[in-house]
mmCIF entry with sequence, helices, sheets and N, C-alpha, C, O atoms, coordinates in Angstrom:
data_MODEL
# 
_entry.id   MODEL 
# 
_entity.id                         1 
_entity.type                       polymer 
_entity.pdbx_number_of_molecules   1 
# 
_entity_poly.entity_id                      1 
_entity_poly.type                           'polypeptide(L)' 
_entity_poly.nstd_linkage                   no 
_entity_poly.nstd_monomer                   no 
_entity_poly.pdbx_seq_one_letter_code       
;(UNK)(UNK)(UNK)(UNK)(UNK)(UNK)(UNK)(UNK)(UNK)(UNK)(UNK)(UNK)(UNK)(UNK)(UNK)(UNK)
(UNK)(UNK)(UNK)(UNK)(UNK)(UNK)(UNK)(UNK)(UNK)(UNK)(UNK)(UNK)(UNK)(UNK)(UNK)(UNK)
(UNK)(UNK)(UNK)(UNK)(UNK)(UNK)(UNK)(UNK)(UNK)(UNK)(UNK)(UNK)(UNK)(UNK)(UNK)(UNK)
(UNK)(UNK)
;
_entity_poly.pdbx_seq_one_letter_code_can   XXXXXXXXXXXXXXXXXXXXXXXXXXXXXXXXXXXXXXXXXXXXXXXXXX 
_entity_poly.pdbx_strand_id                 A 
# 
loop_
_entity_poly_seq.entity_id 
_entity_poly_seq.num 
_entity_poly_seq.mon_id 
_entity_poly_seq.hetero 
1 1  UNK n 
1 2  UNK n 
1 3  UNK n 
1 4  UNK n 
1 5  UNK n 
1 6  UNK n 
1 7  UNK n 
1 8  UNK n 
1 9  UNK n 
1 10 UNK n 
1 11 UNK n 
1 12 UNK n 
1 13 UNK n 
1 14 UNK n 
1 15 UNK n 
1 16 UNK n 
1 17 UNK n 
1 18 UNK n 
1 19 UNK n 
1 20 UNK n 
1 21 UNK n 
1 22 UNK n 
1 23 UNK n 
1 24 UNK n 
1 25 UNK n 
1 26 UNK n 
1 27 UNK n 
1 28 UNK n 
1 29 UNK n 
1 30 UNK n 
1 31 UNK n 
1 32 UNK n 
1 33 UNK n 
1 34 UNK n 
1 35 UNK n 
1 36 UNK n 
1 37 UNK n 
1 38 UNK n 
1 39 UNK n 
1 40 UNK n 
1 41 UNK n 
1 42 UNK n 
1 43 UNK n 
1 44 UNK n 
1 45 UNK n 
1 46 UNK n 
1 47 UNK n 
1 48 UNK n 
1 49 UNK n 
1 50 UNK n 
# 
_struct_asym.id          A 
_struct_asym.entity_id   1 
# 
loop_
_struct_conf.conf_type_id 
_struct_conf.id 
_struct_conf.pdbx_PDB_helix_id 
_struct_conf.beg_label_comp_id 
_struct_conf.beg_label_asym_id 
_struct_conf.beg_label_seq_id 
_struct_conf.pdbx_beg_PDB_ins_code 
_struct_conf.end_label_comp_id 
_struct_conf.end_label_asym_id 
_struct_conf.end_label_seq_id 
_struct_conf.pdbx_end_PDB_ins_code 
_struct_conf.beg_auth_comp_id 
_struct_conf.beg_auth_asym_id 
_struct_conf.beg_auth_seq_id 
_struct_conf.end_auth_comp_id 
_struct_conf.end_auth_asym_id 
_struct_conf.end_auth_seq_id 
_struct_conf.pdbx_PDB_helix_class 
_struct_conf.details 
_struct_conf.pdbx_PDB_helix_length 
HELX_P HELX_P1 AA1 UNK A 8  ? UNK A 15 ? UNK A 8  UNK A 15 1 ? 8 
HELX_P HELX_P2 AA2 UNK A 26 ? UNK A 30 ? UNK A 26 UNK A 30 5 ? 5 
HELX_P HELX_P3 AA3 UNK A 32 ? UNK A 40 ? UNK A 32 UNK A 40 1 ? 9 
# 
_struct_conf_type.id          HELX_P 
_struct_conf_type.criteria    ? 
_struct_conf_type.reference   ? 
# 
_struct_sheet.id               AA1 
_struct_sheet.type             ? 
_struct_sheet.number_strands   2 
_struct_sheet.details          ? 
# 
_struct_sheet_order.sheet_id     AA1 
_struct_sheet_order.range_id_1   1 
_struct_sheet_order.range_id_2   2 
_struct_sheet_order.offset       ? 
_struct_sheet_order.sense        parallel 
# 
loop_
_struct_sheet_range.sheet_id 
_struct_sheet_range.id 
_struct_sheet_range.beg_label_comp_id 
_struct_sheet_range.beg_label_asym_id 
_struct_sheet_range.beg_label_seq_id 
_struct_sheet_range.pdbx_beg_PDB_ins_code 
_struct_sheet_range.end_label_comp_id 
_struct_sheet_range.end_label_asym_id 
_struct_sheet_range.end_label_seq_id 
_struct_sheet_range.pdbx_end_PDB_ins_code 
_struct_sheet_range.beg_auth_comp_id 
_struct_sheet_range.beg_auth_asym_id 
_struct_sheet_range.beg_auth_seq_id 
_struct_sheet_range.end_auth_comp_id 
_struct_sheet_range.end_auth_asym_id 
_struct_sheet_range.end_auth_seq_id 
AA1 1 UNK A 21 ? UNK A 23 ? UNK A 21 UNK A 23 
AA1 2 UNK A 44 ? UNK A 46 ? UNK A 44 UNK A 46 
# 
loop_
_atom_site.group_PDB 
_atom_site.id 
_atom_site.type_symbol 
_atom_site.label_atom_id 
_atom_site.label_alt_id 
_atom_site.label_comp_id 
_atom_site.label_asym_id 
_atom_site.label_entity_id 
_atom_site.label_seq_id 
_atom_site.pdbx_PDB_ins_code 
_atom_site.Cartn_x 
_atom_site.Cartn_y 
_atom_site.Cartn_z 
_atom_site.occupancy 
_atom_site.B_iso_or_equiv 
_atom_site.pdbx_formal_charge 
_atom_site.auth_seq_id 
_atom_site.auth_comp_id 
_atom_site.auth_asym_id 
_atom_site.auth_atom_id 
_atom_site.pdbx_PDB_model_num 
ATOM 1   N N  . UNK A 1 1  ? 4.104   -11.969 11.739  1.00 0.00 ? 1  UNK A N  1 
ATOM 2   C CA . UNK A 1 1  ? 3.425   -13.067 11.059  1.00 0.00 ? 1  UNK A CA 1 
ATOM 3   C C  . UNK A 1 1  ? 3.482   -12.823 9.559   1.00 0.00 ? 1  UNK A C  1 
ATOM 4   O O  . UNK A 1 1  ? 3.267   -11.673 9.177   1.00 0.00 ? 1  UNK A O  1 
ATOM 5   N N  . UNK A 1 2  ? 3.751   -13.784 8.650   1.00 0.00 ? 2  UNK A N  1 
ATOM 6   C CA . UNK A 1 2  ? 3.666   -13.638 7.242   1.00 0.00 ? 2  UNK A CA 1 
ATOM 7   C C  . UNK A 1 2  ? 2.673   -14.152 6.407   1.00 0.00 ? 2  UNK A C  1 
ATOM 8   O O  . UNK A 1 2  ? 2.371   -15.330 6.593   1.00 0.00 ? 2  UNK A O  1 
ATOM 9   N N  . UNK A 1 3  ? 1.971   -13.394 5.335   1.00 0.00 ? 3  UNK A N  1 
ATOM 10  C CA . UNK A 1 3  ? 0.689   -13.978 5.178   1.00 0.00 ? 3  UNK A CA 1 
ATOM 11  C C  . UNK A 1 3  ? 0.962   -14.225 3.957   1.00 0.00 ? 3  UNK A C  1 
ATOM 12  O O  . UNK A 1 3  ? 1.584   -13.430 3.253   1.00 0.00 ? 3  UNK A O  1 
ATOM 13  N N  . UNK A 1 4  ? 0.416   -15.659 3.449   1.00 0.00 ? 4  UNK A N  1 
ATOM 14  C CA . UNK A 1 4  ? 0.576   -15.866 2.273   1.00 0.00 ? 4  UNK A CA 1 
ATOM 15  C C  . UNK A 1 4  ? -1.184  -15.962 1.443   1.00 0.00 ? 4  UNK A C  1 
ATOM 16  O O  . UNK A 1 4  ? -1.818  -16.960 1.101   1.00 0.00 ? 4  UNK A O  1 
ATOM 17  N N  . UNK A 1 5  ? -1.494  -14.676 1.355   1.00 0.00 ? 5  UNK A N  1 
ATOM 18  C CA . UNK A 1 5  ? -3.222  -14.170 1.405   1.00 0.00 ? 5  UNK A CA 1 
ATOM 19  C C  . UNK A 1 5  ? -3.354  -14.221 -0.757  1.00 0.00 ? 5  UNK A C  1 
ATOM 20  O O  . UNK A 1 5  ? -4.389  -14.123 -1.416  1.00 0.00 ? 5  UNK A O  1 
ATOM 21  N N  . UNK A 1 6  ? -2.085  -14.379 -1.222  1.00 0.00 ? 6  UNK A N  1 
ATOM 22  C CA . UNK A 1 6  ? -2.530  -14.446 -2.947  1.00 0.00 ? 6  UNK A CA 1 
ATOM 23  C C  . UNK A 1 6  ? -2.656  -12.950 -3.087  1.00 0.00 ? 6  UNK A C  1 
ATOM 24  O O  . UNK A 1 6  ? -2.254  -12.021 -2.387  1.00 0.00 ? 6  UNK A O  1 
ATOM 25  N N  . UNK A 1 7  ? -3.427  -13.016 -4.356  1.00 0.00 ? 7  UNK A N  1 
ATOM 26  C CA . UNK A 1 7  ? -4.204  -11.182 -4.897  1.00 0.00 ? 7  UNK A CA 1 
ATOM 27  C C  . UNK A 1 7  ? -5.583  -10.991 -3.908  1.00 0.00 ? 7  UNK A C  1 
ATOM 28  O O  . UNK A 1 7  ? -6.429  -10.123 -4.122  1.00 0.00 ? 7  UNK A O  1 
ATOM 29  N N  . UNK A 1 8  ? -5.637  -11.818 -2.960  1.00 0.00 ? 8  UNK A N  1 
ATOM 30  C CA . UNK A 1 8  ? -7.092  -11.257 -1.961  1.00 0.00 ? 8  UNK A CA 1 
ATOM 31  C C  . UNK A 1 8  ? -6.580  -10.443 -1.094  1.00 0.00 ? 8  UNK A C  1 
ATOM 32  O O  . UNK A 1 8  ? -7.337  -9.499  -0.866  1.00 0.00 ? 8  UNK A O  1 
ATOM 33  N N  . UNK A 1 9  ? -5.272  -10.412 -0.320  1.00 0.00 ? 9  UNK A N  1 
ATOM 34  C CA . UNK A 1 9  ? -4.507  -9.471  0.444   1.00 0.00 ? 9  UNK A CA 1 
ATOM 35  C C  . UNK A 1 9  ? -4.384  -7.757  0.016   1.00 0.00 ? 9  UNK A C  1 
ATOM 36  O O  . UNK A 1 9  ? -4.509  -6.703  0.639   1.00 0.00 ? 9  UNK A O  1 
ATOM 37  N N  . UNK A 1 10 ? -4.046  -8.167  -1.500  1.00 0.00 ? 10 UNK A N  1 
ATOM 38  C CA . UNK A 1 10 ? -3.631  -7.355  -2.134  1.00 0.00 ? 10 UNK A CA 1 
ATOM 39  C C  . UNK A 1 10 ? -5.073  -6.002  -2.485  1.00 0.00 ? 10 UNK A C  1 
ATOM 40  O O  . UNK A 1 10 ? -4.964  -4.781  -2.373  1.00 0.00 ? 10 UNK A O  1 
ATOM 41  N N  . UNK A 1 11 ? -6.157  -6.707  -2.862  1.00 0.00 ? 11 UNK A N  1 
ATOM 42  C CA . UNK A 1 11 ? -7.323  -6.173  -3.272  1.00 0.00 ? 11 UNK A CA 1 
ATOM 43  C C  . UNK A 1 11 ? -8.186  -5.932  -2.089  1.00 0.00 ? 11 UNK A C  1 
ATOM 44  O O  . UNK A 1 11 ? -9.171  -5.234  -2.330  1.00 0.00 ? 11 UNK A O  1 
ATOM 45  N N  . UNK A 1 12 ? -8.007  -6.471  -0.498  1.00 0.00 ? 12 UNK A N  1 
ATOM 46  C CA . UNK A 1 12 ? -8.386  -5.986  0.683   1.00 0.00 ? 12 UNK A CA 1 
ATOM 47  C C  . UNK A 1 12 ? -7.222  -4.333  0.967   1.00 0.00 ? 12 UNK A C  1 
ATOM 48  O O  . UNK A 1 12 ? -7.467  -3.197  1.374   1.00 0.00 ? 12 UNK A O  1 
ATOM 49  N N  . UNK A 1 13 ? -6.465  -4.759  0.680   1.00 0.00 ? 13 UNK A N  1 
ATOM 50  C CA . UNK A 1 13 ? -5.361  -3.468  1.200   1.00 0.00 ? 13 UNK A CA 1 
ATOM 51  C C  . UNK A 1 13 ? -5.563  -2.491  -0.059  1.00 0.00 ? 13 UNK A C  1 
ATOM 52  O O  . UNK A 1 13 ? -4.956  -1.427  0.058   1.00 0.00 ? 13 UNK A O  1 
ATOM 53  N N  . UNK A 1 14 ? -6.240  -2.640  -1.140  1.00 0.00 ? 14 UNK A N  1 
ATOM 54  C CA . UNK A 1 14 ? -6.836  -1.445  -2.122  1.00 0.00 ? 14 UNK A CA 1 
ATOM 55  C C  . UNK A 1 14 ? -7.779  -0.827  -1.372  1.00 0.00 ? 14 UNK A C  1 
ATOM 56  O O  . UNK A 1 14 ? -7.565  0.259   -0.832  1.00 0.00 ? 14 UNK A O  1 
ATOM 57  N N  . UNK A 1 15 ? -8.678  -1.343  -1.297  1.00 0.00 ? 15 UNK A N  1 
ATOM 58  C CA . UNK A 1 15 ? -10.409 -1.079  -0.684  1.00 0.00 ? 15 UNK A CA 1 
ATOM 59  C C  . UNK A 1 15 ? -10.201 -0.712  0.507   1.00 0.00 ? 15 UNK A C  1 
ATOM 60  O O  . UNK A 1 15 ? -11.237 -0.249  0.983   1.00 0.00 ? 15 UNK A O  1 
ATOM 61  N N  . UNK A 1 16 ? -9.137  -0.695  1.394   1.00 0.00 ? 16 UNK A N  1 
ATOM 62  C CA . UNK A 1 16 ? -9.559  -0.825  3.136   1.00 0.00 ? 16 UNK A CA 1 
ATOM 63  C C  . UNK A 1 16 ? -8.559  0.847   2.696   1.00 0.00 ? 16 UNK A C  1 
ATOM 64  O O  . UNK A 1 16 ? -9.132  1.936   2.645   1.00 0.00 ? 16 UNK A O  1 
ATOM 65  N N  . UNK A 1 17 ? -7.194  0.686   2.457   1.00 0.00 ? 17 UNK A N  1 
ATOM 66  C CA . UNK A 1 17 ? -6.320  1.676   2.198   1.00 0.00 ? 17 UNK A CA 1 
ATOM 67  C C  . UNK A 1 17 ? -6.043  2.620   1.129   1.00 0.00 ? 17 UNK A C  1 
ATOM 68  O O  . UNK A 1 17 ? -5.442  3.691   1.050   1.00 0.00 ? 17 UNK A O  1 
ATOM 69  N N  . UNK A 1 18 ? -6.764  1.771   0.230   1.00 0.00 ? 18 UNK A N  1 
ATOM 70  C CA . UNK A 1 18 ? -6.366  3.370   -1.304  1.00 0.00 ? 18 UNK A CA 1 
ATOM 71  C C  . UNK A 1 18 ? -4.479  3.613   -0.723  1.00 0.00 ? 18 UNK A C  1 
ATOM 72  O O  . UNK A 1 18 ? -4.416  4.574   0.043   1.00 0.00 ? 18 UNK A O  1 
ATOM 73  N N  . UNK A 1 19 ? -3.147  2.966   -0.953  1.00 0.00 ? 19 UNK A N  1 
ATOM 74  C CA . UNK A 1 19 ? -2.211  2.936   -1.252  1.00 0.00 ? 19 UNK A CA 1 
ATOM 75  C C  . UNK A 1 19 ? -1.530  3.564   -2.421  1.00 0.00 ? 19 UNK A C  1 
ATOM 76  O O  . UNK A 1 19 ? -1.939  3.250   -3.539  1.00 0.00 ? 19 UNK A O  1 
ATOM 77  N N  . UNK A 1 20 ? -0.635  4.334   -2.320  1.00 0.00 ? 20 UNK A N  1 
ATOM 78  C CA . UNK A 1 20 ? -0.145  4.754   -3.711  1.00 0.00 ? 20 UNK A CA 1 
ATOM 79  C C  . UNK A 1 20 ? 1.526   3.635   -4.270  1.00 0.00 ? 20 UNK A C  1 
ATOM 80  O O  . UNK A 1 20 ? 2.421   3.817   -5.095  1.00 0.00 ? 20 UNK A O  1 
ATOM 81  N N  . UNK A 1 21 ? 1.194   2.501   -3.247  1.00 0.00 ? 21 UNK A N  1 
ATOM 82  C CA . UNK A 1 21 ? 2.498   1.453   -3.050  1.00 0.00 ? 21 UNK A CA 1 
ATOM 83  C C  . UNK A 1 21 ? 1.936   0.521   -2.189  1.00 0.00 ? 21 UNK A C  1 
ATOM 84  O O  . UNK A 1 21 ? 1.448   0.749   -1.082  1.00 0.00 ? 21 UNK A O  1 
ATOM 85  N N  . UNK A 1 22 ? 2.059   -0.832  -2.919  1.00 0.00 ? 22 UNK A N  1 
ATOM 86  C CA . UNK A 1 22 ? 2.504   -1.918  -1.966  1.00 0.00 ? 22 UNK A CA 1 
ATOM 87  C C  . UNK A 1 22 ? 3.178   -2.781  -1.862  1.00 0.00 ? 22 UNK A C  1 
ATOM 88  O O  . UNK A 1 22 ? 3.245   -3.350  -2.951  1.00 0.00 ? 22 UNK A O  1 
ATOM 89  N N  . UNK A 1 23 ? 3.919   -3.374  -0.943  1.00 0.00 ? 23 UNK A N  1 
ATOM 90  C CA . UNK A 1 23 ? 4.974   -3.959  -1.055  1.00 0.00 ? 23 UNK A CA 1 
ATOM 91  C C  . UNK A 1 23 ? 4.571   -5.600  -1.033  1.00 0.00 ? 23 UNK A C  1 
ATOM 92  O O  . UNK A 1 23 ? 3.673   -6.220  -0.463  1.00 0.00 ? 23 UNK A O  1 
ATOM 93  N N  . UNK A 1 24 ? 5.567   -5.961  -1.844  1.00 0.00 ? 24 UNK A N  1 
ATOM 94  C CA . UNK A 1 24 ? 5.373   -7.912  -2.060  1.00 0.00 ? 24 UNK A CA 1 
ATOM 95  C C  . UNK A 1 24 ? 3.925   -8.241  -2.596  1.00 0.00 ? 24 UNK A C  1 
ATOM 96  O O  . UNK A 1 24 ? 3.248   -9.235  -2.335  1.00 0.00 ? 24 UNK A O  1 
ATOM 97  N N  . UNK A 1 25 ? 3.544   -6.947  -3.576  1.00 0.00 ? 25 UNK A N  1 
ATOM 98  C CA . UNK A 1 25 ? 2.395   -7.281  -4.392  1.00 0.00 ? 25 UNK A CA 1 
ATOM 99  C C  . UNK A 1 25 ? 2.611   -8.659  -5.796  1.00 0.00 ? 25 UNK A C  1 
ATOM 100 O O  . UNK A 1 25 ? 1.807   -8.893  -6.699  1.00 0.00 ? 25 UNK A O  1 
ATOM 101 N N  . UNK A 1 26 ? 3.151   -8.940  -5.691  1.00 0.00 ? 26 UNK A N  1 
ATOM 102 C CA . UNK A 1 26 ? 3.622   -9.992  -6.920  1.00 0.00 ? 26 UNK A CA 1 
ATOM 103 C C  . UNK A 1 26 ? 2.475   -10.847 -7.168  1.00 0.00 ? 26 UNK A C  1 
ATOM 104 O O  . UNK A 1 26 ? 2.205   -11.060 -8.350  1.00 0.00 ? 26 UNK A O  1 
ATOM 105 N N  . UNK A 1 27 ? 1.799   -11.339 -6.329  1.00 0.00 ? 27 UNK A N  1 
ATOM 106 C CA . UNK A 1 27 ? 0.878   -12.224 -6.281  1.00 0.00 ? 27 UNK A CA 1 
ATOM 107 C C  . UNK A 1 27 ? -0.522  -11.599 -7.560  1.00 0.00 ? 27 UNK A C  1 
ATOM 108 O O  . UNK A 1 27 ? -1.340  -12.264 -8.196  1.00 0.00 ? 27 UNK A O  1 
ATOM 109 N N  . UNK A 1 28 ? -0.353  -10.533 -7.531  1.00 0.00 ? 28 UNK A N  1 
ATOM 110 C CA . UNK A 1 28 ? -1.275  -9.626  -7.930  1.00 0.00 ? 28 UNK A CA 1 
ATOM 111 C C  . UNK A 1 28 ? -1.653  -9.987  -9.530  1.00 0.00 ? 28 UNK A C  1 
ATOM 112 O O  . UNK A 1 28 ? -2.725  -9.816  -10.111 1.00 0.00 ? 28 UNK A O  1 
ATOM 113 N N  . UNK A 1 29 ? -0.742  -10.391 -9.896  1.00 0.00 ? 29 UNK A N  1 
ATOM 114 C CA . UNK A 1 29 ? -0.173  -10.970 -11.688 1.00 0.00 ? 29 UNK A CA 1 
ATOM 115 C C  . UNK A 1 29 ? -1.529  -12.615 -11.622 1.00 0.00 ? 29 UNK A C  1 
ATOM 116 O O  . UNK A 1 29 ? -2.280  -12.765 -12.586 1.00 0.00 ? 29 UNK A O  1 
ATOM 117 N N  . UNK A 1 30 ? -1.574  -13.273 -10.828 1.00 0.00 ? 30 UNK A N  1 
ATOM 118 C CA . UNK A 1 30 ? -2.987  -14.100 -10.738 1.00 0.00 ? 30 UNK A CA 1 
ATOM 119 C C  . UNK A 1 30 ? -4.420  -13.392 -11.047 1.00 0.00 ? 30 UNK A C  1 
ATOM 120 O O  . UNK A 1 30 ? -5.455  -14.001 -11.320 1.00 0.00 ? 30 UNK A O  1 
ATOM 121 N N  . UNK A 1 31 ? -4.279  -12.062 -10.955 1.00 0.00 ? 31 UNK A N  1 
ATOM 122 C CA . UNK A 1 31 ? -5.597  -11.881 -11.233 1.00 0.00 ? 31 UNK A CA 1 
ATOM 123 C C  . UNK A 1 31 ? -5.873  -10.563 -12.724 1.00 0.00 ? 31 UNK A C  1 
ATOM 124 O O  . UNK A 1 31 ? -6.014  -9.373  -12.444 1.00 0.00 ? 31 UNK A O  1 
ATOM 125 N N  . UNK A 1 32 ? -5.901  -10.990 -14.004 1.00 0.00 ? 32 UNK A N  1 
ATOM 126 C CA . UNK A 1 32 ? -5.539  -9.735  -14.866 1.00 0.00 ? 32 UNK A CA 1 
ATOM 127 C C  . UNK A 1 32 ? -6.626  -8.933  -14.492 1.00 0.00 ? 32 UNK A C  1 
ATOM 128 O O  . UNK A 1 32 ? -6.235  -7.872  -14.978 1.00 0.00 ? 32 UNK A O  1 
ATOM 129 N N  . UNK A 1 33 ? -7.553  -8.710  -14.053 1.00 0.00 ? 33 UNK A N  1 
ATOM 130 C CA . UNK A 1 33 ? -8.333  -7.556  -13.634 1.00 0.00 ? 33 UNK A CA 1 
ATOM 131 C C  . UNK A 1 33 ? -7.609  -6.784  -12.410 1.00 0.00 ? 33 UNK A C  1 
ATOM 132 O O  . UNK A 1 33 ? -7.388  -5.573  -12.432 1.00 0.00 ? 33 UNK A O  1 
ATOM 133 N N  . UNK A 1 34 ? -7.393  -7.332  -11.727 1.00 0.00 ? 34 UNK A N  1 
ATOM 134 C CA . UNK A 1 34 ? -6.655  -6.309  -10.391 1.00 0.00 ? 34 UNK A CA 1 
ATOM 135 C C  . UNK A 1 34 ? -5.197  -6.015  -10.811 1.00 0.00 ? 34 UNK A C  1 
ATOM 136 O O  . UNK A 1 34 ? -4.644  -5.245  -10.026 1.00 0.00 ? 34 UNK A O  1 
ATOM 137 N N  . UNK A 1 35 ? -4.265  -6.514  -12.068 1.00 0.00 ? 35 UNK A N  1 
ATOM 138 C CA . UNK A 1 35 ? -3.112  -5.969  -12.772 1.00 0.00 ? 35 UNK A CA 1 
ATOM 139 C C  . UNK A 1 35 ? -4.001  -4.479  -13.029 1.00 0.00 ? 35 UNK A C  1 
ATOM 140 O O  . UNK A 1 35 ? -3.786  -3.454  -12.382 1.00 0.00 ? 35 UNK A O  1 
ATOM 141 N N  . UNK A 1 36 ? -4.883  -4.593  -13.954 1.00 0.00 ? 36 UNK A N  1 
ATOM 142 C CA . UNK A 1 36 ? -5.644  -3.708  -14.808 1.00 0.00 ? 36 UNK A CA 1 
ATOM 143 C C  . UNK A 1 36 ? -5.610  -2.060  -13.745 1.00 0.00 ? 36 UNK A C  1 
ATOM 144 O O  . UNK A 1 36 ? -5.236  -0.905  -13.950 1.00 0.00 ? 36 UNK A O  1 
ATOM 145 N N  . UNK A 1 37 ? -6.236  -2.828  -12.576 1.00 0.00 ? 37 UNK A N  1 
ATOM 146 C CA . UNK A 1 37 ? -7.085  -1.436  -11.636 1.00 0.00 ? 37 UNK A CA 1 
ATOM 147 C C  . UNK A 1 37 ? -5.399  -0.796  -10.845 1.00 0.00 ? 37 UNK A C  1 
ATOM 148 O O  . UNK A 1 37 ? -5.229  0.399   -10.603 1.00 0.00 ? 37 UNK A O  1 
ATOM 149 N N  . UNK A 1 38 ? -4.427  -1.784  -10.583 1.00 0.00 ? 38 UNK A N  1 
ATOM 150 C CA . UNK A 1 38 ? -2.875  -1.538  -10.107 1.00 0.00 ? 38 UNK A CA 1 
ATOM 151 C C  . UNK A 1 38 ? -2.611  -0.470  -11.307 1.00 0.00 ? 38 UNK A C  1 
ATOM 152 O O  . UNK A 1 38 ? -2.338  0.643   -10.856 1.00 0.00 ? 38 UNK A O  1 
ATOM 153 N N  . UNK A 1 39 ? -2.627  -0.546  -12.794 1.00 0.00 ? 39 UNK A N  1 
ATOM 154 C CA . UNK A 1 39 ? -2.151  0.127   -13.567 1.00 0.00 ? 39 UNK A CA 1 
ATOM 155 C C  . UNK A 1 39 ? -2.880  1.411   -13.642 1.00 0.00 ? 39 UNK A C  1 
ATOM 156 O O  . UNK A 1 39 ? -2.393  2.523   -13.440 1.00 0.00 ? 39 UNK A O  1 
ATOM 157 N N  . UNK A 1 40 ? -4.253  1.099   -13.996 1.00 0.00 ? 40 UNK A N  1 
ATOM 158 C CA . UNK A 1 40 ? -5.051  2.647   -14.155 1.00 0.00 ? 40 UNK A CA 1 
ATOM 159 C C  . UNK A 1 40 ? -5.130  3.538   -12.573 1.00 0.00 ? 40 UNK A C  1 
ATOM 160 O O  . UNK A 1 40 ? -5.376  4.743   -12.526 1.00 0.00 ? 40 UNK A O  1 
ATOM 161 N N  . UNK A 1 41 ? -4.928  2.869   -11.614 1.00 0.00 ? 41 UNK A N  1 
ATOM 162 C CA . UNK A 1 41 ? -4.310  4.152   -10.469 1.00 0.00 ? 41 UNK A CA 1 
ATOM 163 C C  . UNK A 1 41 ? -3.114  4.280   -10.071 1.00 0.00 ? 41 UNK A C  1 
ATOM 164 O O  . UNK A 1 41 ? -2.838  4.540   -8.900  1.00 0.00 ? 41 UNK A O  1 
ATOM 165 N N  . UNK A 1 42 ? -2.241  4.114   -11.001 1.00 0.00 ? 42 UNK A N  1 
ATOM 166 C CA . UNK A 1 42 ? -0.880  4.342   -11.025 1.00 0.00 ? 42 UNK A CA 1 
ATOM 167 C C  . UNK A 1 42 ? -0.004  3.184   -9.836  1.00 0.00 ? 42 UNK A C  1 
ATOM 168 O O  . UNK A 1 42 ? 1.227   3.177   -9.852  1.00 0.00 ? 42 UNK A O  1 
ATOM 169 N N  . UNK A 1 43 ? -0.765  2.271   -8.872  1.00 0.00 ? 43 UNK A N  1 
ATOM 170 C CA . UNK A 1 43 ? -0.543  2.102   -7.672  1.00 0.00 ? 43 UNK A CA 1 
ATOM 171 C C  . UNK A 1 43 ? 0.699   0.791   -7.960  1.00 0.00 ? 43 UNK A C  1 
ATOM 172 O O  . UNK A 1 43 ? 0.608   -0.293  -8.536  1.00 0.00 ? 43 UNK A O  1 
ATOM 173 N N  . UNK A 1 44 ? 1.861   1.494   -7.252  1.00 0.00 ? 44 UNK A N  1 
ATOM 174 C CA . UNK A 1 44 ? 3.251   0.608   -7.259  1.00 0.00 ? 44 UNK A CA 1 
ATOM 175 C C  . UNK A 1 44 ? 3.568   -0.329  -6.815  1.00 0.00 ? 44 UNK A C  1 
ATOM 176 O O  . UNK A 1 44 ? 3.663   -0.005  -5.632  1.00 0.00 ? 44 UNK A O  1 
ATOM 177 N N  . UNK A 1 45 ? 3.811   -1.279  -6.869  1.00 0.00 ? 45 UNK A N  1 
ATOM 178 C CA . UNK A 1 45 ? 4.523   -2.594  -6.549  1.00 0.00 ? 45 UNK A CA 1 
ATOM 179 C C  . UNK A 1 45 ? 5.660   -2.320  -6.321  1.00 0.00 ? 45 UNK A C  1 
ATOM 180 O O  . UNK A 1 45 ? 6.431   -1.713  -7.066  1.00 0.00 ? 45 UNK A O  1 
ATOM 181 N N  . UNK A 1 46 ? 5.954   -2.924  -4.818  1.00 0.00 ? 46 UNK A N  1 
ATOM 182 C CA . UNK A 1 46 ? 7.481   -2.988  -4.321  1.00 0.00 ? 46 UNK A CA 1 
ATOM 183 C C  . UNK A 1 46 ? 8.133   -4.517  -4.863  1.00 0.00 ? 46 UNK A C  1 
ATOM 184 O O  . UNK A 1 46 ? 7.588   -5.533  -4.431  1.00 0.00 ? 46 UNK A O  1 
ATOM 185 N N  . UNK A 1 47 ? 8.869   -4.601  -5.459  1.00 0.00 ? 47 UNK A N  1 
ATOM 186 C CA . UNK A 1 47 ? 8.804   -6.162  -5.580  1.00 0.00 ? 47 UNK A CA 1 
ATOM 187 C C  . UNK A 1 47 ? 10.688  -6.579  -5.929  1.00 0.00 ? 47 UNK A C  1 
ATOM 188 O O  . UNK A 1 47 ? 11.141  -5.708  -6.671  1.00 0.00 ? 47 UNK A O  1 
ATOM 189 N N  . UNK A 1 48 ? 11.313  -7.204  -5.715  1.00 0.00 ? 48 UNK A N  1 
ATOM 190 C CA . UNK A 1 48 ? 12.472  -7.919  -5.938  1.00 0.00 ? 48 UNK A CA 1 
ATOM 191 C C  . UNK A 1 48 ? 12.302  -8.698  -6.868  1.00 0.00 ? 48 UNK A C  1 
ATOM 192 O O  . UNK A 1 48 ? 11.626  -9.719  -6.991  1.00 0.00 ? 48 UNK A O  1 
ATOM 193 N N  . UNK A 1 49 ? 13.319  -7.854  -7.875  1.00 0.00 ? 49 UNK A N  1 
ATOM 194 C CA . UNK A 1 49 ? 13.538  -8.816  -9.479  1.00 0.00 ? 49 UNK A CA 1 
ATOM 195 C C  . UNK A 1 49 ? 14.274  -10.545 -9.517  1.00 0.00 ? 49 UNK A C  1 
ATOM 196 O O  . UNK A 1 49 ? 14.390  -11.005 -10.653 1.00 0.00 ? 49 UNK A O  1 
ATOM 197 N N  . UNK A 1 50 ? 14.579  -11.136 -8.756  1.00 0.00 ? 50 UNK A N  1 
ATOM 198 C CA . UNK A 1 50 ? 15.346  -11.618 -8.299  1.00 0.00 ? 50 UNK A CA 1 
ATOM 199 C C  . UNK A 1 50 ? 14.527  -12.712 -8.020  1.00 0.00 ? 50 UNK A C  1 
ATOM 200 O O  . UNK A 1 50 ? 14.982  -13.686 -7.421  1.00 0.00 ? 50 UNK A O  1 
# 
């Protein structure tokens, strides 16, 4: 199933998982506070430039 969940996916899979990577985080750029908390724990975005 493919979820199209925005930066709420993204900020449930922080809190539930503490990730040091997630993949098809792009959505994440909608919210500049959760860019902010992605940067200060180093936590990676898998993402296709493309």
């Amino acid at each position: 199933m493919h979820c199209q969940c925005g930066r709420d996916s993204v900020v449930e899979t922080i809190e539930k998982l503490n990730p040091q990577r997630i993949g098809h985080g792009v959505r994440s750029i909608e919210d500049p506070n959760l860019v902010e908390r992605l940067a200060k724990t180093w936590t990676h975005l898998e993402v296709c430039p493309t």
